[in-house]
Structures are given as structure tokens and as C-alpha cells.
N, C-alpha and C positions, 0 to 999 in steps of 0.2 A: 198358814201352811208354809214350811222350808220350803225353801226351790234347794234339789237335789245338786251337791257340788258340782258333780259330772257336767251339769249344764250350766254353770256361769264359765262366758269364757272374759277374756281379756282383749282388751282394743288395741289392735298392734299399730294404733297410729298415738291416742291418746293416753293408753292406760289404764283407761274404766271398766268398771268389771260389768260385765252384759249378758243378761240371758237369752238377748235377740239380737246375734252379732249379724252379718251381711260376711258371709266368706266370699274374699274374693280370690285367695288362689289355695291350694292345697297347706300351705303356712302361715298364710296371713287371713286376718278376721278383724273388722270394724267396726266399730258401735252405728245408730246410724246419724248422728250428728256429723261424726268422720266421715263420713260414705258424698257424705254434700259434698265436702270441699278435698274431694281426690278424684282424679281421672286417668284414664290409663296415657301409659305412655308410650310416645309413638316411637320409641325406639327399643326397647326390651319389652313393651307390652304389656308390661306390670299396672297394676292399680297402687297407685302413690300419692304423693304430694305432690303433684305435676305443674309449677309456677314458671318454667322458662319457654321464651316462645324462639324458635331458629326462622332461620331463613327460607332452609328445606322441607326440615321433616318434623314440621308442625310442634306441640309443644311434645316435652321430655322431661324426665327427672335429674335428682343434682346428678347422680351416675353416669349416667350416660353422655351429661355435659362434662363433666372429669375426661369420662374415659373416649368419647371423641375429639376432646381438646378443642371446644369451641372457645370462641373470642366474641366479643361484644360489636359490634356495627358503631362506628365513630360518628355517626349520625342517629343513631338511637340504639335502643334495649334490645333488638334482636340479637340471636344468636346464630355466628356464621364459620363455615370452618376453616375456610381460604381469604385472604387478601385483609380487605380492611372496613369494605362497606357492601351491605345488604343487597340484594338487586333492588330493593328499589330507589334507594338513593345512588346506588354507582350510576344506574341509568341517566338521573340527575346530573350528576358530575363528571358524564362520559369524556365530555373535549377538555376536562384539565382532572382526566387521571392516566395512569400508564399502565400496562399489563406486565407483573413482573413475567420474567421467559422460565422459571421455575414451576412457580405454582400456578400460574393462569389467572391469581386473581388481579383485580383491580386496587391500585393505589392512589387515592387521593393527590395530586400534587401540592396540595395545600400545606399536608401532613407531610410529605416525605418526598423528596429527592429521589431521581432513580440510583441506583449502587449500579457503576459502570463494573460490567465483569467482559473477559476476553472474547472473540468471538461475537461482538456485538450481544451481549442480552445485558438486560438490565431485570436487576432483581433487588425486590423487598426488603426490608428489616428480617422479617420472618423465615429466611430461605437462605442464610448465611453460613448455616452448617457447613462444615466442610469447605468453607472459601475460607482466601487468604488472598491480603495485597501484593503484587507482584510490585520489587521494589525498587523496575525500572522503569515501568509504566502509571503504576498506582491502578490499576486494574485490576478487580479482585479473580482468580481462579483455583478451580477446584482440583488443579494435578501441576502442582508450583514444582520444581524441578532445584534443590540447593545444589549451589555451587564451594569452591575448595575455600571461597572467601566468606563464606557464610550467606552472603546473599539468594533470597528466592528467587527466581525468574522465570515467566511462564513458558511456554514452547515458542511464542512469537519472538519472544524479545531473545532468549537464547541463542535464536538462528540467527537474530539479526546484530545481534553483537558476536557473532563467531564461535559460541562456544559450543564444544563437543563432549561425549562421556568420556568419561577416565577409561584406561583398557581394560582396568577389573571390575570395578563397580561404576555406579549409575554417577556418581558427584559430576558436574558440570567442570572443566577448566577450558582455559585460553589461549593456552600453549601446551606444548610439549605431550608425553602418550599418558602418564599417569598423574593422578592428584599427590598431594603430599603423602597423603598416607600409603600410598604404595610406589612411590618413586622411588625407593631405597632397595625394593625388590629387584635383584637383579637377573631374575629366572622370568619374573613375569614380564620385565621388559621386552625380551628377547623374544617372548612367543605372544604374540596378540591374538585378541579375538578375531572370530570372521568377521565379523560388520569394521574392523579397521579400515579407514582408511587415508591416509594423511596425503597432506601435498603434494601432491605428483613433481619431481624435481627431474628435468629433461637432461640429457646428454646427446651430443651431437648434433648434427645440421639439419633440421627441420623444413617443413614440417610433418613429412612424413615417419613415424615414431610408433615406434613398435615395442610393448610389455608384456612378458609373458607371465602364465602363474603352472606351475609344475607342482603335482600332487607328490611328494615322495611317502615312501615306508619305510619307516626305522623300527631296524629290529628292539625286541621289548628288553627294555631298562637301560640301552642306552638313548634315550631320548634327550636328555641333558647336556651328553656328549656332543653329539650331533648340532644340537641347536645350537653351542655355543662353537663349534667347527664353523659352522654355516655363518652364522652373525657378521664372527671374526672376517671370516674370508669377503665377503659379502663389501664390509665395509662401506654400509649406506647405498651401495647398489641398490638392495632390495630388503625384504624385511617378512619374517615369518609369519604364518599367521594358523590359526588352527579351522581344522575342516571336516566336517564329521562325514564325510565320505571318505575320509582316510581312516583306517581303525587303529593304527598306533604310528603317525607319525607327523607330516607337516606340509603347508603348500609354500613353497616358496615364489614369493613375487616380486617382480623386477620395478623399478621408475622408468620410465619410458624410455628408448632410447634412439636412434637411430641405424636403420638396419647395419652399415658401415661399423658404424661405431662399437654396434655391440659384437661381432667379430676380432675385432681387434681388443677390445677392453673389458669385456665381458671377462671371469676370471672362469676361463673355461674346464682347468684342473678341475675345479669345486667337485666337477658331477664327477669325475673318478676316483675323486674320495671316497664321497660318499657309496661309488658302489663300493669302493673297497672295504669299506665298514660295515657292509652287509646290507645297505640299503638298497632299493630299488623301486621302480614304477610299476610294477607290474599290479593291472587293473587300476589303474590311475587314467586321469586325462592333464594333459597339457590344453593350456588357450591361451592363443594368443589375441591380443589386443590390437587393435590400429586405430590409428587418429582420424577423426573422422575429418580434420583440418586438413590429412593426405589426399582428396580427392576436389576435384577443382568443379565437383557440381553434382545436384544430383543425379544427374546422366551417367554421370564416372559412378556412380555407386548403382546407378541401376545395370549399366556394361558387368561390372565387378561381380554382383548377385548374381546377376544369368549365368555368368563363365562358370562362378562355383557349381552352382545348382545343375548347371545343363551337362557338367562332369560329375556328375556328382559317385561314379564306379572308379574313377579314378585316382578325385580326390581322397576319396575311404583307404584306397590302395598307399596313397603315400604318406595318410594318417597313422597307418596302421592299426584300424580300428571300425570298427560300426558300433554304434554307440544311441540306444536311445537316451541321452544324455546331449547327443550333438546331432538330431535328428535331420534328416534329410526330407522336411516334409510337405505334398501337396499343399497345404492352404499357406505355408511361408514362399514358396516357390509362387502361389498365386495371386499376392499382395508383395514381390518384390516392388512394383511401381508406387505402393502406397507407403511402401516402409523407405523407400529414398524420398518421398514426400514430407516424411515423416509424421504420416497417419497414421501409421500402424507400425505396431514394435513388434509385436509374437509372443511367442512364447520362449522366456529365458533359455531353455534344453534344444533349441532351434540350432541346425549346425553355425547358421551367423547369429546370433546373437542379438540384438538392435536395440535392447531394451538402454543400453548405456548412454548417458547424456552424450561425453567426447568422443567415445569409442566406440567402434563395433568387433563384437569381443568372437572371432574364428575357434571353435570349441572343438572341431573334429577332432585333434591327434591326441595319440596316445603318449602316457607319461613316459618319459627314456630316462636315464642315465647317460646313454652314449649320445655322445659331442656329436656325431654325425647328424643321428635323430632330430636331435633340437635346433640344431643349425639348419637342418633343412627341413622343419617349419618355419624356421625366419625367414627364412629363403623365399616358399612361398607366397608366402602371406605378403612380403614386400613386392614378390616380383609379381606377381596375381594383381596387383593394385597398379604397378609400374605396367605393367603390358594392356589393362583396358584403361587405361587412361586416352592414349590418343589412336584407340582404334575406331575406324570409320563406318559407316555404313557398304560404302564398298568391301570395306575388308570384310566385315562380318555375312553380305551378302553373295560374295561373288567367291575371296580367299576362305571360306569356311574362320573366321576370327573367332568365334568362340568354341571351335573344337580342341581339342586336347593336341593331335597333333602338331596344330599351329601354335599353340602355344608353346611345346615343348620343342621346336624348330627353333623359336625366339629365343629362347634360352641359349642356346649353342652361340649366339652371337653376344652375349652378356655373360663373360664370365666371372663377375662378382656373383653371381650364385650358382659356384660349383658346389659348393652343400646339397642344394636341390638335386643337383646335374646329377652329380654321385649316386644318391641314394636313387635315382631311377635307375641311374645302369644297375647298381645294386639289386633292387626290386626285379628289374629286367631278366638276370641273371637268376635268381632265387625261380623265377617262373619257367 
């Protein structure tokens, strides 16, 4: 009798043709000689040719070992997917292996040295993607930073040999604002980014030292003009920088100087150019900076704090401004004593500012043009530091020292800040 073709099938493992196969999945069919020496696998589940045995997930097929990227146990035939040895012999070899900081697995030290990377971790042969030797350390890291000499260097070594970004791109240099490739630019020079910041270069008698930064607005297309007005005049005074609270113009910032000094040398024209060119402040802010070297302790900055804070309708008045930007607010007002501790900084939009390493940066007033304006913020800012310096407990207690009154009494006998003086009779008058 024919056996009917319909029923011979074929052994998808050997190839023999069989009237009595063993199906074991919807496409595949075994004779059963084949059916002995297959078993499913513990990873896609398939009935196969299952000869590898893992570490984890019992035995599996070639597939599955491909496509998990298993490696072999350097102490026998298992199959493991991390480090270099099985659990049961890393167990073995626990006190002379090391745990790469990458993958978690275990390395033999017999086999492998640890690969020193930054940040203390040490990592594997297998986990090296994406690293590189740092080629001032020999420390391998995975965010190497190149410099204008071709040199890689991680973030530690960078900071520790002085180098900073180029003003337009990321290249690392040692000197000067830009790398070669953009030192010839002489637009970009002239306007830097915000995160600028170069070496503070002092003027005048210290160490009381005051820098201010002034948002201006320059009307649109002539910005080029302006910057190269400003630069020129400026003459390393200060240096422009860009600010995206300005919508078409520039903040200019001063090197520190001393209050004195910056009255008499400051090129105080500059701002009436610039209004005269159509620039202005309007919806800007001015801050000024002070040294935090100008107060002889932190008592003089906690004196200083309460004065501003305990005027705080005042100061606003001779700001010319309220500003959530330079806030006047409860919980800074309530951690004065921990911010001259210097445990607490605030919030940068705080009317003091405290977040700055040297300085603490006065944010109230508003940006001006007119020489008056800006002079008496310096005014302040200097004389507001000069007046709680050696004031006492008696004064504060008995003469009302940090009322506004008494402080503006003090003035009339200090006329190096008639800037200030002025713009209150000013103020006074307007009201």
C-alpha cells in the first residue's frame, strides 16, 4: 500500500522524510530520533538544538546566544552575559576580583587589571565604548573635552590647569577670549557670551570695590554700531556680553572698581551716547556688585542685610523699580544670619543676591542712561556698606540705626555721595 504524499512530512531538524513526525511548533516538525536530542529553549521557547548552558537562564539555542551576546565563564563552558566569571566561580575568586563601576560584573584580577576611569571607577575590558585616555592624567573618560592644541582633557584636569571655553564654541584654551579659529573674528570678539567671564582686573584703592552690569537696548540693526562705540570707549574698563533678557541689545559690565575711582574715571559720556543713538534702559535692570572683601566680618554683612531689607519701600524708591527679578523676599529676609554665615545663598532673583563666591551682587535698580541714575546706585551701594560698618548696638538700639532717616542724616555729612544726595532731593521733589 502507497502512504498518501499528503502525509510524508519532512524533519526540520534532519531532513528525513517521515510519516510520523512530532510537531512541535506550527512550522517546525521532527522525526522522532530528532525529538530525543532537542529541547526547548529557555529563552525564545522554541524546541531546537538546545546544547549551551548560561549562568542564568538555563540552557538556550545558538540564537538566542548571538542575539544576548553571551561570553563564556574564563573558568568553564557556561554562558554569562556580564563580567567575566559565572557565579559560581566569581564566588571563588571574590577577594582577588574587582567589580567593574559600569557593568557590575565581576573581574578576575588574575585576568585583568582594573582600567582607572575619572571619578574613581574602574572598568573592564568590555565596557570601554565610549571612553578615551585623558592625555593629562591617563584616565580614561567618557566626556573628554579637546582643546585649541589638540590635546583631550577630562573636566578635572581642565579646571586644574586653568582652561576655559572659547567665547563661541566649546574648544578648551589657556589664554585670551577665543581659540584660533575664531580669533580673527572681530564682531565676535567684541560681544561675548553670558557665561563670560575673565579676570577681574581692579582699579583704585581697595578693598572696597564695586562692578556694575547695565542691561542696555539698542535700537534694531544698529547693534554693530553700538558695540563697536561701546568697546572703543570702554577701553578694557568693561566688556560686553549678551543677555537674553535684553531682546535686541547688550549688558554691559564693568572690572571692579572703587567707588572714588569710578567717578572720576569711569567714561561717564559713554551713557549719553548711547542715549543719543537711540539707546535706552527701559525695562532693564542694573546690579551692582560689591566685594565681599569690603566688610570687615560677618556682622558688617548681617548690619548691611537688615538695613537693606528693613527699607526695603525705600530702597525700591531709589531703585526705581520693583522687580521680581530683585525680590524683596520673606524667607531671604529670614536666613539673613545664615547667608553672612555663609549657609545659605537664596535665590539668585533675591534683591542681594549671595549666590556669588567674591561678591554680593545688589539687583534692585533699574537700568538708566542718565549719569545721575547710575551714580547714585554707586552711591548707595558704597555708602549702605560704609554706614553699617561701624554702627553699634546703641545706635541701632537707642539712635533708630537702621532706619532710613538716620541713614539719610549720615549722608548730608559725607559729601562724596552727592549722587545719592541728588537723586533723593530729586525723588523728594517728584513726590
Amino acid at each position: 500500500m502507497t502512504t498518501p504524499v499528503d502525509d510524508i512530512v519532512r524533519c526540520g531538524d534532519c531532513g528525513s522524510e517521515t510519516t510520523t513526525p512530532l510537531h512541535l511548533s506550527p512550522t517546525l516538525a521532527a522525526c522522532d530520533d530528532c525529538v530525543r536530542t532537542l529541547h526547548q529553549c529557555n529563552g525564545c521557547g522554541q524546541i531546537t538544538d538546545v546544547t549551551s548552558v548560561t549562568d542564568n537562564d538555563g540552557r538556550i539555542c545558538e540564537y538566542c546566544e548571538r542575539a544576548e551576546r553571551y561570553r563564556t565563564c574564563d573558568q568553564c563552558d557556561i554562558l554569562i552575559r556580564d563580567g567575566f566569571l559565572c557565579r559560581n566561580h566569581a564566588l571563588d575568586e571574590a577577594d582577588e576580583s574587582f567589580t567593574c563601576t559600569r557593568c557590575s560584573g565581576l573581574v578576575p584580577l588574575r585576568l585583568y587589571e582594573p582600567l582607572y576611569a575619572t571619578g574613581g571607577r574602574q572598568l573592564c575590558p568590555n565596557c570601554l565604548d565610549g571612553f578615551d585616555l585623558c592625555d593629562h592624567c591617563d584616565h580614561y573618560d567618557d566626556a573628554l573635552r579637546s582643546t585649541e592644541t589638540g590635546r583631550d582633557l577630562c573636566d578635572d584636569c581642565a579646571s586644574r590647569l586653568d582652561y576655559y571655553e572659547c567665547g563661541v564654541c566649546t574648544t578648551l584654551i589657556d589664554s585670551g577670549t577665543y581659540c584660533e579659529d575664531h580669533d580673527t573674528d572681530d564682531d565676535l570678539d567684541r560681544l561675548h557670551s553670558y557665561s563670560y567671564k575673565p579676570k577681574p582686573v581692579f582699579h583704585g584703592i581697595g578693598p572696597r570695590y564695586l562692578g556694575f552690569e547695565l542691561e542696555i537696548n539698542v535700537p534694531l540693526g544698529h547693534l554693530c554700531d553700538r558695540i563697536d562705540d561701546t568697546v572703543d570707549t570702554l577701553n578694557g574698563l568693561g566688556y560686553l556680553k549678551e543677555d537674553s533678557s535684553i531682546d535686541y541689545g547688550f549688558e554691559l559690565v564693568t572690572h571692579p572698581m572703587a567707588y572714588r575711582w569710578a567717578l572720576d574715571s569711569f567714561p561717564w559720556h559713554l551713557l549719553e551716547t548711547l542715549e543719543g543713538a537711540g539707546c535706552s534702559g527701559d525695562g532693564n535692570g542694573l546690579h551692582v556688585h560689591i566685594s565681599r572683601a569690603a566688610f570687615a566680618g560677618p556682622c558688617h554683612v548681617f548690619r548691611w542685610m537688615k538695613f537693606v531689607y528693613r527699607n526695603a519701600d525705600d530702597v525700591q524708591t531709589v531703585a526705581r523699580r520693583t522687580s521680581s527679578y530683585a525680590a524683596f523676599r520673606d524667607a531671604e529676609r529670614n536666613h539673613i544670619k545664615d547667608a553672612c554665615k555663609g549657609t545659605y545663598y537664596g535665590q539668585r532673583s533675591s534683591a542681594i543676591n549671595a549666590q556669588p563666591e567674591d561678591t554680593f551682587e545688589l539687583r534692585v535698580f533699574a537700568s538708566s542712561l542718565d549719569i545721575q541714575h547710575v551714580q547714585a546706585a554707586l552711591a548707595f551701594a558704597d555708602a549702605s556698606v560704609a554706614y553699617t560698618r561701624d554702627l553699634t548696638v546703641p545706635d541701632i538700639t537707642r539712635a533708630g540705626g537702621w532706619t532710613w532717616g538716620a541713614f539719610t542724616q549720615w549722608l548730608l555729612s559725607h559729601p562724596q555721595y552727592a549722587p545719592l544726595t541728588a537723586e533723593l532731593e530729586d525723588l523728594a521733589c517728584a513726590c
